[in-house]
CHARMM-style PDB file with segment names, atoms N, HN, CA, C and O in Angstrom:
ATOM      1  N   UNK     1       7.946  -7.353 -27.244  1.00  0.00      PROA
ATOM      2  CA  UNK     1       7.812  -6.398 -26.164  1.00  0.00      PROA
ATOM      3  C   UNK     1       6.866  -6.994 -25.130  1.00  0.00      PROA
ATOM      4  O   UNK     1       5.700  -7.257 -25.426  1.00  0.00      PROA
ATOM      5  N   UNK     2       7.349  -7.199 -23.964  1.00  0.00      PROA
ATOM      6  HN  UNK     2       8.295  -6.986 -23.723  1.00  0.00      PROA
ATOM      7  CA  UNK     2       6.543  -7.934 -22.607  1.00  0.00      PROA
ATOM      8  C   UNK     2       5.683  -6.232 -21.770  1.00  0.00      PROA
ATOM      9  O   UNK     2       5.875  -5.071 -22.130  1.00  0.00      PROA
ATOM     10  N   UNK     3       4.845  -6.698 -20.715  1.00  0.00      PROA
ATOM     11  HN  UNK     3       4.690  -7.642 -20.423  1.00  0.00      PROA
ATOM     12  CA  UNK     3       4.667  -6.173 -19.384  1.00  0.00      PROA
ATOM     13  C   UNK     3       4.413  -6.961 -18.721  1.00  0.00      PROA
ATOM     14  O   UNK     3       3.857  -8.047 -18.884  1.00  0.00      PROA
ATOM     15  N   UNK     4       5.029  -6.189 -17.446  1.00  0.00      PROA
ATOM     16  HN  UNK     4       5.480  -5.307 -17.313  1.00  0.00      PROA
ATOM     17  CA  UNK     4       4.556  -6.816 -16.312  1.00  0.00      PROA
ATOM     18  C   UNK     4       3.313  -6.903 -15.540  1.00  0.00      PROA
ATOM     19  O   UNK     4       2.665  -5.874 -15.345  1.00  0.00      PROA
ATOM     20  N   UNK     5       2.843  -8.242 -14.996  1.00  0.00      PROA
ATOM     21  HN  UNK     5       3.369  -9.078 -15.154  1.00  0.00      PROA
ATOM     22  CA  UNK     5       1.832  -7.884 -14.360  1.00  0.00      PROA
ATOM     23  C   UNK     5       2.072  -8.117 -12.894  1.00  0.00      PROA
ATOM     24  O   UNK     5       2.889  -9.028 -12.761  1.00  0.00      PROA
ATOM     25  N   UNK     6       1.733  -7.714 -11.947  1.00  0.00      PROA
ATOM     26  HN  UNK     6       1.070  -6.974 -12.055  1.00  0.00      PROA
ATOM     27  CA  UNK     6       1.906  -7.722 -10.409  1.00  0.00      PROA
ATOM     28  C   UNK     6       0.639  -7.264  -9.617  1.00  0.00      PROA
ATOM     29  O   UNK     6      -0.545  -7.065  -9.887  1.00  0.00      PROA
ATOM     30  N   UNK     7       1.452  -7.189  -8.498  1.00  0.00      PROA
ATOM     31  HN  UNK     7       2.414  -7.351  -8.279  1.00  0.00      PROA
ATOM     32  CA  UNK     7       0.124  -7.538  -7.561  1.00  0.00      PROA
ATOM     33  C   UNK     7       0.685  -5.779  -6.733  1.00  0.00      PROA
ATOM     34  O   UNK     7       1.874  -5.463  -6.793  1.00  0.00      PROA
ATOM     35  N   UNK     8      -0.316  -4.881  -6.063  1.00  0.00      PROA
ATOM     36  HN  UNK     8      -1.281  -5.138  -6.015  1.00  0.00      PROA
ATOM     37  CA  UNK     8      -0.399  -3.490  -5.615  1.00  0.00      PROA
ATOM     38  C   UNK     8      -1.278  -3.482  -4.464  1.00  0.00      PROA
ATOM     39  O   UNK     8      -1.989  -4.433  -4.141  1.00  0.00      PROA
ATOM     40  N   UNK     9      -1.198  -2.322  -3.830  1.00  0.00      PROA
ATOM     41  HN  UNK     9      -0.620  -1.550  -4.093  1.00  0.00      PROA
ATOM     42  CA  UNK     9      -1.879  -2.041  -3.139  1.00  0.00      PROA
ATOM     43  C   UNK     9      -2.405  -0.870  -3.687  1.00  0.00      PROA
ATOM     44  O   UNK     9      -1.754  -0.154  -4.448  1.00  0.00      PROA
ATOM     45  N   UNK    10      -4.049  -0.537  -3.186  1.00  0.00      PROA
ATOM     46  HN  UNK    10      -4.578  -1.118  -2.567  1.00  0.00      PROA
ATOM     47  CA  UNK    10      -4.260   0.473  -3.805  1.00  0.00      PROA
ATOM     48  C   UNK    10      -4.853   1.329  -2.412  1.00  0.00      PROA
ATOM     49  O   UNK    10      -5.742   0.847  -1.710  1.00  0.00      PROA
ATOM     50  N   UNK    11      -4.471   2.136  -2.244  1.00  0.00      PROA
ATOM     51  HN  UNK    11      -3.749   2.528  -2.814  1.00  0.00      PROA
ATOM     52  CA  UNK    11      -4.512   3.299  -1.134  1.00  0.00      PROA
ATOM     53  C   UNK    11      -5.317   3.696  -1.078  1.00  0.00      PROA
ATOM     54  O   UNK    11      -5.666   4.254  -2.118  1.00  0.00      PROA
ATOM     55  N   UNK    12      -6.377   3.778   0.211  1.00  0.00      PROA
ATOM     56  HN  UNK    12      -6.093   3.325   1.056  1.00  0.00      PROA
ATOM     57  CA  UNK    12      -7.456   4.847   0.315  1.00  0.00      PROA
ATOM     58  C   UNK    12      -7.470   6.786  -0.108  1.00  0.00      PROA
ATOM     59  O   UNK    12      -6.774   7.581   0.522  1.00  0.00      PROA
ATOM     60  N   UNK    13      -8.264   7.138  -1.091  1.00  0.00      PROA
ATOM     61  HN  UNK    13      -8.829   6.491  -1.603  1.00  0.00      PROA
ATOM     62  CA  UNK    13      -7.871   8.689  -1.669  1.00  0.00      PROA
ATOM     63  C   UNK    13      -8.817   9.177  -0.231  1.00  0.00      PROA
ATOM     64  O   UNK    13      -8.777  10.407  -0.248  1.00  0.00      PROA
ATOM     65  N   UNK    14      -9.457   8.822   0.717  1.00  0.00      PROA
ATOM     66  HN  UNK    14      -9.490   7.822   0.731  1.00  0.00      PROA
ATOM     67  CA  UNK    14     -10.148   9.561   1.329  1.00  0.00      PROA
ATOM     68  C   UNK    14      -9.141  10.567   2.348  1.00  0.00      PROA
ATOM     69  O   UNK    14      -9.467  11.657   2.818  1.00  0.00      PROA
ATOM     70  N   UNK    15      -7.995   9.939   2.507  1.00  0.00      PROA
ATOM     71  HN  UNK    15      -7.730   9.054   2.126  1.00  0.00      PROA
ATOM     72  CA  UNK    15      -6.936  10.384   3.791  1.00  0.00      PROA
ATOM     73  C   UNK    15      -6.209  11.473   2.826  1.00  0.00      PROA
ATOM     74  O   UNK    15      -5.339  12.003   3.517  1.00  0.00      PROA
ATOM     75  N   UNK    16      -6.201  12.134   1.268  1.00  0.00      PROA
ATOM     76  HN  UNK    16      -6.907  11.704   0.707  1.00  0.00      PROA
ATOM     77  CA  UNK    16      -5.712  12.593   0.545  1.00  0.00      PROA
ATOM     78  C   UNK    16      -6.140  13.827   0.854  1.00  0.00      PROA
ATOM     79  O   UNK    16      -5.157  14.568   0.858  1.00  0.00      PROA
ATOM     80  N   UNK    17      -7.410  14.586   1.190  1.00  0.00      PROA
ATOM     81  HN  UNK    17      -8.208  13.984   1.187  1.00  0.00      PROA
ATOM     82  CA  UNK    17      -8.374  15.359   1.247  1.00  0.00      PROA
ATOM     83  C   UNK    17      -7.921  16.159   0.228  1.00  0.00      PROA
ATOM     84  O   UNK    17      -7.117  17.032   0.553  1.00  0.00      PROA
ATOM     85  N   UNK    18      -8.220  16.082  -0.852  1.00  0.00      PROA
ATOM     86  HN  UNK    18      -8.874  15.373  -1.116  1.00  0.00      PROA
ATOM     87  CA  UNK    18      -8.142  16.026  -1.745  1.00  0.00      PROA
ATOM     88  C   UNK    18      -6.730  17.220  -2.767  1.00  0.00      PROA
ATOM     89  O   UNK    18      -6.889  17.974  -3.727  1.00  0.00      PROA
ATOM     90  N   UNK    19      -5.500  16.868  -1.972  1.00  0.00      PROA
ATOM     91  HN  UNK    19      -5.371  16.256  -1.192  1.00  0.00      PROA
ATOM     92  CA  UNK    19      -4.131  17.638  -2.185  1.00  0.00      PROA
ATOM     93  C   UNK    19      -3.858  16.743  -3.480  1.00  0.00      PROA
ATOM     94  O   UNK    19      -4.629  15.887  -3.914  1.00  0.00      PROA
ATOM     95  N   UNK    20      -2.617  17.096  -4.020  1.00  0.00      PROA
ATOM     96  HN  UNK    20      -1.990  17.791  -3.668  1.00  0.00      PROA
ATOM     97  CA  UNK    20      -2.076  17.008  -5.182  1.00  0.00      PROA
ATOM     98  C   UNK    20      -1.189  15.682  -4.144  1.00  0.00      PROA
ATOM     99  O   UNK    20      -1.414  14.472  -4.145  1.00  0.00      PROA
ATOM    100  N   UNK    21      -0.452  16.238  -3.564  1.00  0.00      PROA
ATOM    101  HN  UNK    21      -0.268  17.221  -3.564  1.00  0.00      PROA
ATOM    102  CA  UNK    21       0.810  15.273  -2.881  1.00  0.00      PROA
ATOM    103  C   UNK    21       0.204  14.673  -1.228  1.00  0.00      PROA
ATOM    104  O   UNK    21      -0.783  15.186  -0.700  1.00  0.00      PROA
ATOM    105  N   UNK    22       0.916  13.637  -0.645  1.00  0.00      PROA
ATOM    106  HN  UNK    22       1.717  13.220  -1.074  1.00  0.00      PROA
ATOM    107  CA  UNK    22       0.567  13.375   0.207  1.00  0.00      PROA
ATOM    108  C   UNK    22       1.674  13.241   1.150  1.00  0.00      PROA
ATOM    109  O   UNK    22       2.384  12.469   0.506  1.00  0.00      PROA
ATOM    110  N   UNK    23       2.280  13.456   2.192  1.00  0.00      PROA
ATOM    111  HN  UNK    23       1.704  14.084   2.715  1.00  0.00      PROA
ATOM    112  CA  UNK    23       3.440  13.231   2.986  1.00  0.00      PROA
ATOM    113  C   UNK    23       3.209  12.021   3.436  1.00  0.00      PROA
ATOM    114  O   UNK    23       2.215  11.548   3.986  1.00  0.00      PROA
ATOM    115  N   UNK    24       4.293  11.532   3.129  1.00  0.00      PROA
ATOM    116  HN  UNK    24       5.101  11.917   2.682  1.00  0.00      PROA
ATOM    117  CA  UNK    24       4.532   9.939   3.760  1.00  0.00      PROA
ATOM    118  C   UNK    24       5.462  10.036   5.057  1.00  0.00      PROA
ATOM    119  O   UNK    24       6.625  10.438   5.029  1.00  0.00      PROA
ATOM    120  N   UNK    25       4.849   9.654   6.078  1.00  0.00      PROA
ATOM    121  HN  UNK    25       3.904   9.327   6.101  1.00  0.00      PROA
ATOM    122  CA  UNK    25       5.797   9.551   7.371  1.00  0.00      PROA
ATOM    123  C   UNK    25       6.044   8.079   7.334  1.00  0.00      PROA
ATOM    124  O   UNK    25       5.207   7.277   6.920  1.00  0.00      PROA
ATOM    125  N   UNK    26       7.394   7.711   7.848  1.00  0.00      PROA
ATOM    126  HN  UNK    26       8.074   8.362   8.185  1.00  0.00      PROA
ATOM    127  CA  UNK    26       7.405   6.312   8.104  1.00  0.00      PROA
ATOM    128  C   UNK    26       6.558   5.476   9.488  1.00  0.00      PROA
ATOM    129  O   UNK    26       6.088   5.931  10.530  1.00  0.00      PROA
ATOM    130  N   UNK    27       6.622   4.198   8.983  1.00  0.00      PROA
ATOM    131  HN  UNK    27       7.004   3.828   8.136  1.00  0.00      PROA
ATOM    132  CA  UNK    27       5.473   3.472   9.946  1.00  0.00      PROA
ATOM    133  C   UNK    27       4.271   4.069  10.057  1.00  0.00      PROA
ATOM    134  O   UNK    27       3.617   3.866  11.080  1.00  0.00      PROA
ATOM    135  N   UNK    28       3.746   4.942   8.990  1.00  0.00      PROA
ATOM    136  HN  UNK    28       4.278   5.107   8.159  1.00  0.00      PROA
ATOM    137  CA  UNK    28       2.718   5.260   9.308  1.00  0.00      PROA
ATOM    138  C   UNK    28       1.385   4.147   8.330  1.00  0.00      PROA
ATOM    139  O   UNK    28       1.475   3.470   7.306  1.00  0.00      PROA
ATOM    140  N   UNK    29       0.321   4.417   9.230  1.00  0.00      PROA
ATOM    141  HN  UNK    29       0.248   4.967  10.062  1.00  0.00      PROA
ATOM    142  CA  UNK    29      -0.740   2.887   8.849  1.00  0.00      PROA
ATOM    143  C   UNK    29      -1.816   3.723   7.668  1.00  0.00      PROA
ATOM    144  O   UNK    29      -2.203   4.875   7.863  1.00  0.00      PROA
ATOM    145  N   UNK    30      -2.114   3.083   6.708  1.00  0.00      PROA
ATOM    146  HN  UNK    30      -1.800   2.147   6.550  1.00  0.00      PROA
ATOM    147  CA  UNK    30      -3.265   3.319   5.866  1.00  0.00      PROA
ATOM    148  C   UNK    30      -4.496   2.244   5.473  1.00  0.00      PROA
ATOM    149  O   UNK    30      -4.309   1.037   5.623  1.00  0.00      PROA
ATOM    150  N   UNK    31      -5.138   2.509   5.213  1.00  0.00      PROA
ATOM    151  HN  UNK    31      -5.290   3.490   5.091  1.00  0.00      PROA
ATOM    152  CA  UNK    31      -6.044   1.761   4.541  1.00  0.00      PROA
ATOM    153  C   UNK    31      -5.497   1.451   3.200  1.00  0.00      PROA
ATOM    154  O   UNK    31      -4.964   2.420   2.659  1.00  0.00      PROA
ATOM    155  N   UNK    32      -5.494   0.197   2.437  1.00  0.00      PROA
ATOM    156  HN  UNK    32      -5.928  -0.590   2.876  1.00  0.00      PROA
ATOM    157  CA  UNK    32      -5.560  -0.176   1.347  1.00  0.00      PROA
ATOM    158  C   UNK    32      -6.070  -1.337   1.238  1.00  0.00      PROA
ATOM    159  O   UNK    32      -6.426  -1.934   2.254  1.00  0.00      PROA
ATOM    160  N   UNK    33      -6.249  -2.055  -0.383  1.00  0.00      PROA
ATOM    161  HN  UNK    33      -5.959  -1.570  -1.208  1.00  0.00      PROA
ATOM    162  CA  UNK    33      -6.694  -2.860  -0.406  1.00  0.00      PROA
ATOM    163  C   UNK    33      -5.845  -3.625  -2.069  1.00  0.00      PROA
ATOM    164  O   UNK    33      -5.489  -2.976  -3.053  1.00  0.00      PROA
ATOM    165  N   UNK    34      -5.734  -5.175  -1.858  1.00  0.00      PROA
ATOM    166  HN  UNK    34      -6.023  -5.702  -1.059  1.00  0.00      PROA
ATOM    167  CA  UNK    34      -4.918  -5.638  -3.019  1.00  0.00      PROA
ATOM    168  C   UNK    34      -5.507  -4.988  -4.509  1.00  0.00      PROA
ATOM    169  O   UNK    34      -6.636  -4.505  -4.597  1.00  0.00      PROA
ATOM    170  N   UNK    35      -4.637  -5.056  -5.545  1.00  0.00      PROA
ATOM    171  HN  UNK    35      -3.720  -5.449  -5.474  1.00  0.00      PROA
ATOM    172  CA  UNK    35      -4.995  -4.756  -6.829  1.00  0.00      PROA
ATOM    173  C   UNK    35      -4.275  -5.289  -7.789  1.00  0.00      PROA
ATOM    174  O   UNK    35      -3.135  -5.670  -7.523  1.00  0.00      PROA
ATOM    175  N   UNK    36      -4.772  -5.416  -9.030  1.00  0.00      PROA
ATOM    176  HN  UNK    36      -5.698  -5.107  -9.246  1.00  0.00      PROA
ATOM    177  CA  UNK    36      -3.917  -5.813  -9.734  1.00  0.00      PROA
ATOM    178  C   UNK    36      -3.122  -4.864 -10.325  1.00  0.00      PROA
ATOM    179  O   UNK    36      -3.613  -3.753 -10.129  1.00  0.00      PROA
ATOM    180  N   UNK    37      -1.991  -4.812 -11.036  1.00  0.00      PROA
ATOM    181  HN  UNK    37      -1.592  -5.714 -11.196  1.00  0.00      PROA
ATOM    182  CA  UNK    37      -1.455  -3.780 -11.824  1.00  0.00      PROA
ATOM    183  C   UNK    37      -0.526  -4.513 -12.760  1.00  0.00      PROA
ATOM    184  O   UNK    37      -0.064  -5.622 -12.493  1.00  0.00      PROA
ATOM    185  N   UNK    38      -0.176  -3.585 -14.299  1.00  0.00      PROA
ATOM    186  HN  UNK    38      -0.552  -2.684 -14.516  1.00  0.00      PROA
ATOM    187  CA  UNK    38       0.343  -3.539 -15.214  1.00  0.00      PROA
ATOM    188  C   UNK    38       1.003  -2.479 -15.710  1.00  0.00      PROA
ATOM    189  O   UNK    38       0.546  -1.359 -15.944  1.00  0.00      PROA
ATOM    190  N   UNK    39       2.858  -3.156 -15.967  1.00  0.00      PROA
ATOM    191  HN  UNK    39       3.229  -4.065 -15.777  1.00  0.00      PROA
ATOM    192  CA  UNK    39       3.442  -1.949 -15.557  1.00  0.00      PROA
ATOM    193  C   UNK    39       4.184  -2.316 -17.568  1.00  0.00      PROA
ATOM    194  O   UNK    39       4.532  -3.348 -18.143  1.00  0.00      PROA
ATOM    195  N   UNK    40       4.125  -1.096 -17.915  1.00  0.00      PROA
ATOM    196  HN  UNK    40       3.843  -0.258 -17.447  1.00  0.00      PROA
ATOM    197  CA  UNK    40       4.383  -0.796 -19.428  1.00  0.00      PROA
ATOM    198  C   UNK    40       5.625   0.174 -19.783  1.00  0.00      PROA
ATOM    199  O   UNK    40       5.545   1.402 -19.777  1.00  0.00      PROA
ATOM    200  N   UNK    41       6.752  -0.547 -20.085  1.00  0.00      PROA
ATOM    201  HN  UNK    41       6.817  -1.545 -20.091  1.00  0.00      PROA
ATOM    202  CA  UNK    41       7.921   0.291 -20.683  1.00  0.00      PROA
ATOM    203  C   UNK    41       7.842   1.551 -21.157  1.00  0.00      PROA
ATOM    204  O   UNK    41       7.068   1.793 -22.083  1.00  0.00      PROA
ATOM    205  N   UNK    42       8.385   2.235 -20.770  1.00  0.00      PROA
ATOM    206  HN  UNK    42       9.014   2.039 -20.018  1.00  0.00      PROA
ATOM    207  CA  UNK    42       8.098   3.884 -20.765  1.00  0.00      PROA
ATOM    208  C   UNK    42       8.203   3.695 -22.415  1.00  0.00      PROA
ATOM    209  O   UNK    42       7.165   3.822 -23.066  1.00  0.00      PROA
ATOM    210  N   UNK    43       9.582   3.361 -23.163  1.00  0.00      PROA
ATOM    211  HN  UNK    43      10.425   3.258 -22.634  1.00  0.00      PROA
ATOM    212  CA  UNK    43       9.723   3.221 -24.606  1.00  0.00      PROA
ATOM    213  C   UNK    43       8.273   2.786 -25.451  1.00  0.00      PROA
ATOM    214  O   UNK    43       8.086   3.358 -26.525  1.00  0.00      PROA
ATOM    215  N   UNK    44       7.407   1.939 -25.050  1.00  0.00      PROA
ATOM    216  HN  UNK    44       7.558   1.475 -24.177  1.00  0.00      PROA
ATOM    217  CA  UNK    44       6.442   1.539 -25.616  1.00  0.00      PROA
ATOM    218  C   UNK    44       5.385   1.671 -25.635  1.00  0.00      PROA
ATOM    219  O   UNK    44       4.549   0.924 -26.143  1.00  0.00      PROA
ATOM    220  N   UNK    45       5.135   3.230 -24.757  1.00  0.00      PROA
ATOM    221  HN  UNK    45       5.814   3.838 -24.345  1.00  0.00      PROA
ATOM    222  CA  UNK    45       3.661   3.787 -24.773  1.00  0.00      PROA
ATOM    223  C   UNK    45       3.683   4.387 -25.987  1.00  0.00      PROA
ATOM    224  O   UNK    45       2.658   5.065 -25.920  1.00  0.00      PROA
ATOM    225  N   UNK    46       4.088   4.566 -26.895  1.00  0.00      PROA
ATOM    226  HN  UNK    46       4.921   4.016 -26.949  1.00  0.00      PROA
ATOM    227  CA  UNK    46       3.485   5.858 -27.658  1.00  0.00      PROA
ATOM    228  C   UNK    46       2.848   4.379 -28.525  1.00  0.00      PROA
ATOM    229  O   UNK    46       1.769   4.742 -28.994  1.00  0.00      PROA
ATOM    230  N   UNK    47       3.043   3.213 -28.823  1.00  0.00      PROA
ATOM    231  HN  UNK    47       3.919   2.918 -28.442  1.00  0.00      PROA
ATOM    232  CA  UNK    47       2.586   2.356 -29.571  1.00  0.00      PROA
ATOM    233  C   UNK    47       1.313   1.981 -28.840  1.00  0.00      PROA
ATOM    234  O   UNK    47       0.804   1.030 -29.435  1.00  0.00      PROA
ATOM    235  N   UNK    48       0.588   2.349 -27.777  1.00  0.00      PROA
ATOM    236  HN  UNK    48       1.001   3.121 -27.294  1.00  0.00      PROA
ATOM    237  CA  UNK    48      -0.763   1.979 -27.697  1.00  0.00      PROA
ATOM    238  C   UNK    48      -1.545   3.607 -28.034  1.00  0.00      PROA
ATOM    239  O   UNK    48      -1.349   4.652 -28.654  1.00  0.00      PROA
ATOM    240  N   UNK    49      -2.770   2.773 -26.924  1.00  0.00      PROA
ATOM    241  HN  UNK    49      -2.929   1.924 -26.421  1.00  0.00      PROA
ATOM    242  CA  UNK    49      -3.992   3.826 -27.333  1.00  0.00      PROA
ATOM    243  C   UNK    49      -3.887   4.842 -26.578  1.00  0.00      PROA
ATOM    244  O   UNK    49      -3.154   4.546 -25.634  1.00  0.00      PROA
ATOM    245  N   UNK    50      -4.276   5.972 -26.509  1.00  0.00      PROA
ATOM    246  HN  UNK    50      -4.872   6.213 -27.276  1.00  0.00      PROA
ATOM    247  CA  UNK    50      -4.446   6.866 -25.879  1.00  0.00      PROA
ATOM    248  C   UNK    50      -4.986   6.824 -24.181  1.00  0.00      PROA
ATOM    249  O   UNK    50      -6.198   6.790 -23.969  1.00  0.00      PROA
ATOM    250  N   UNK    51      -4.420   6.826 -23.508  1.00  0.00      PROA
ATOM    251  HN  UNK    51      -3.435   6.853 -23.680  1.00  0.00      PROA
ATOM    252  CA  UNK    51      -4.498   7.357 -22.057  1.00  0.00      PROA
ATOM    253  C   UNK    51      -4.032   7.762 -21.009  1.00  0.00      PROA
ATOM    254  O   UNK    51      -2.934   8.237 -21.296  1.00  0.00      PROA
ATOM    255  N   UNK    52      -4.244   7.877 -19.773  1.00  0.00      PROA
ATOM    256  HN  UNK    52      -5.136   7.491 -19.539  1.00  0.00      PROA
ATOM    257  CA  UNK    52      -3.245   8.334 -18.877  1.00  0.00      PROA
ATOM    258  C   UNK    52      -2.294   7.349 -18.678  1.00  0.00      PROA
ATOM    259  O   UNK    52      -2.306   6.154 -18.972  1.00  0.00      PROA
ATOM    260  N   UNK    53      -1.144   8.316 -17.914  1.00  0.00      PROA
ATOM    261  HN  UNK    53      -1.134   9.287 -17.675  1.00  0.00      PROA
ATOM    262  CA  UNK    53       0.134   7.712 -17.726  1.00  0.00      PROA
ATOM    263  C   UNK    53       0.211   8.035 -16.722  1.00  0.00      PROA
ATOM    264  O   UNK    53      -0.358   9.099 -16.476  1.00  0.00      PROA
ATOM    265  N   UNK    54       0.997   7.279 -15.483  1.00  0.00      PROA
ATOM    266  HN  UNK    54       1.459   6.415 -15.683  1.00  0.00      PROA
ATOM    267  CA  UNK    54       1.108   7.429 -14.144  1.00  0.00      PROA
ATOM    268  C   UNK    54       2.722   6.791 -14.378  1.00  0.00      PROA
ATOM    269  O   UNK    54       3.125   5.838 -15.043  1.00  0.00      PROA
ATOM    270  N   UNK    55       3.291   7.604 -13.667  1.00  0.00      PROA
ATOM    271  HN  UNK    55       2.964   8.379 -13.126  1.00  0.00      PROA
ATOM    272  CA  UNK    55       4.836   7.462 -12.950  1.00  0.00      PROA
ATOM    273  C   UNK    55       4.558   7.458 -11.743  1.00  0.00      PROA
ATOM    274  O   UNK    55       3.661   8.142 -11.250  1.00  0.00      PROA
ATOM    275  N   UNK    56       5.521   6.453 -10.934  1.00  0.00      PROA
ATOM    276  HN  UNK    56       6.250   5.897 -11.334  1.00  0.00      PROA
ATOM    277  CA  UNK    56       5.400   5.866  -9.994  1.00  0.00      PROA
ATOM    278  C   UNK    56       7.122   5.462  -9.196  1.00  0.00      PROA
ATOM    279  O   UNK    56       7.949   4.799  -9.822  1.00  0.00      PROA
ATOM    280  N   UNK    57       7.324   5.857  -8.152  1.00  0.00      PROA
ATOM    281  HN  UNK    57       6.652   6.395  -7.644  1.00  0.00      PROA
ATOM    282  CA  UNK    57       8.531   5.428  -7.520  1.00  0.00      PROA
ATOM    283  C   UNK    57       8.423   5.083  -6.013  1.00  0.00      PROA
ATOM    284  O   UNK    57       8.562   5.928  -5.129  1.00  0.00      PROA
ATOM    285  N   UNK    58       8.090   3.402  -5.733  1.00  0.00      PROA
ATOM    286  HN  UNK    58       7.977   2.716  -6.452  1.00  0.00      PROA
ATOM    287  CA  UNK    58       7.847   3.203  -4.236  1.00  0.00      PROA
ATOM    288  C   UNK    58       9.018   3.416  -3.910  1.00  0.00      PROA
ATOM    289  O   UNK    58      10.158   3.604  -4.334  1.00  0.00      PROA
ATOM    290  N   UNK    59       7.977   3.275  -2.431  1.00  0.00      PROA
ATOM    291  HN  UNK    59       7.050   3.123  -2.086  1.00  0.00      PROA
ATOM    292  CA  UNK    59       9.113   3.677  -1.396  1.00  0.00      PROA
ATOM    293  C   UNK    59      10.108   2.476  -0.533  1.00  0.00      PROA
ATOM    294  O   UNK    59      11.238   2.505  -0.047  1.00  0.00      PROA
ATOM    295  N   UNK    60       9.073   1.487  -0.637  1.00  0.00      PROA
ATOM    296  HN  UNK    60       8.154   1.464  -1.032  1.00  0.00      PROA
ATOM    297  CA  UNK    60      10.169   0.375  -0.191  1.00  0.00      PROA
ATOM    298  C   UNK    60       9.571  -1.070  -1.187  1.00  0.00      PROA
ATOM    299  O   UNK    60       8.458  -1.020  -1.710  1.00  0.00      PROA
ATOM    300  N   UNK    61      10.183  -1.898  -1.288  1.00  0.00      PROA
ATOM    301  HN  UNK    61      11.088  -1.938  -0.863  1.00  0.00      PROA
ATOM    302  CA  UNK    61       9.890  -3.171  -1.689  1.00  0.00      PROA
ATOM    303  C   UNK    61      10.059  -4.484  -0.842  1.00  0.00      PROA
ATOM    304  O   UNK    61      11.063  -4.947  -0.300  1.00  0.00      PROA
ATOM    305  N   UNK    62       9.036  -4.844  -0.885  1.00  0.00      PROA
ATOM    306  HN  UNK    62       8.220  -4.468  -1.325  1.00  0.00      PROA
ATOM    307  CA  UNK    62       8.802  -5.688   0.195  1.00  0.00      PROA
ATOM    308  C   UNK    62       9.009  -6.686  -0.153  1.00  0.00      PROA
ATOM    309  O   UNK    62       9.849  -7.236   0.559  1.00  0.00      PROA
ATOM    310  N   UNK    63       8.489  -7.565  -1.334  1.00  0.00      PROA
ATOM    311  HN  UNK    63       7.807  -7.119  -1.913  1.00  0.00      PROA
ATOM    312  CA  UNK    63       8.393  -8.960  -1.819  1.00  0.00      PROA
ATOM    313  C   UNK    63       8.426  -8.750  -3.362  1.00  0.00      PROA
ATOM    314  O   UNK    63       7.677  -7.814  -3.642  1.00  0.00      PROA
ATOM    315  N   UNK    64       9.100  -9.351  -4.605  1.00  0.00      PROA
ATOM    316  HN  UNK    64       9.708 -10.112  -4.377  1.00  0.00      PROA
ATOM    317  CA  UNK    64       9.133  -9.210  -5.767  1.00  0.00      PROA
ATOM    318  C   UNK    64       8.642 -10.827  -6.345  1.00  0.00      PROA
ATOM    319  O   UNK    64       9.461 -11.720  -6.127  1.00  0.00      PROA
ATOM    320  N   UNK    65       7.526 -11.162  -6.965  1.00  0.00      PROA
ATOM    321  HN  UNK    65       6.860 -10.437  -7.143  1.00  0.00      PROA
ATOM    322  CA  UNK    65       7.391 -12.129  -7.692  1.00  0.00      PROA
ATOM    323  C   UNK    65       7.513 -11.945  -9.253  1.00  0.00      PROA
ATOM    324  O   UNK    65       7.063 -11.060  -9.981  1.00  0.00      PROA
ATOM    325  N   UNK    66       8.181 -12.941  -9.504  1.00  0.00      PROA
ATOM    326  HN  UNK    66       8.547 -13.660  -8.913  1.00  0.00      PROA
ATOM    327  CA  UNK    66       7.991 -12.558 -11.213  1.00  0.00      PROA
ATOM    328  C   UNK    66       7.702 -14.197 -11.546  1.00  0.00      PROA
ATOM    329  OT1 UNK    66       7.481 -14.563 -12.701  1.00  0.00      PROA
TER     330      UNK     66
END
C-alpha cells in the first residue's frame, strides 16, 4: 500500500472569517503559501492511528508531478 506525496498550497484562514464554507469566485487572488502534503487511500485509513480526515476536491489542476 503506497501514498502520495505532493506539493499544495496552503490558503490563508484569515479571508475565511471564520465560516464553515468559503465561495470561490473565479480569478479570484488569495494569499497562500507552498506545503507539503500526503494524500492516503480512503480504503487504508482505518489501518492507521487515529486522526482527522479531510476530503478534498480541487478545483482545477494545474501541474501533476509524480
Amino acid at each position: 500500500m503506497g501514498v502520495l506525496q505532493g506539493k499544495g498550497l496552503l490558503r490563508d484562514k484569515s479571508e475565511w472569517k471564520r465560516k464553515l464554507y468559503h465561495i470561490y469566485q473565479k480569478g479570484q487572488k488569495s494569499k497562500s503559501k507552498p506545503f507539503p502534503i500526503t494524500a492516503i487511500p480512503y480504503f487504508a485509513w482505518a489501518n492507521r492511528e487515529p486522526g482527522k480526515m479531510l476530503v478534498w476536491i480541487p478545483v482545477g489542476l494545474q501541474k501533476l508531478d509524480l
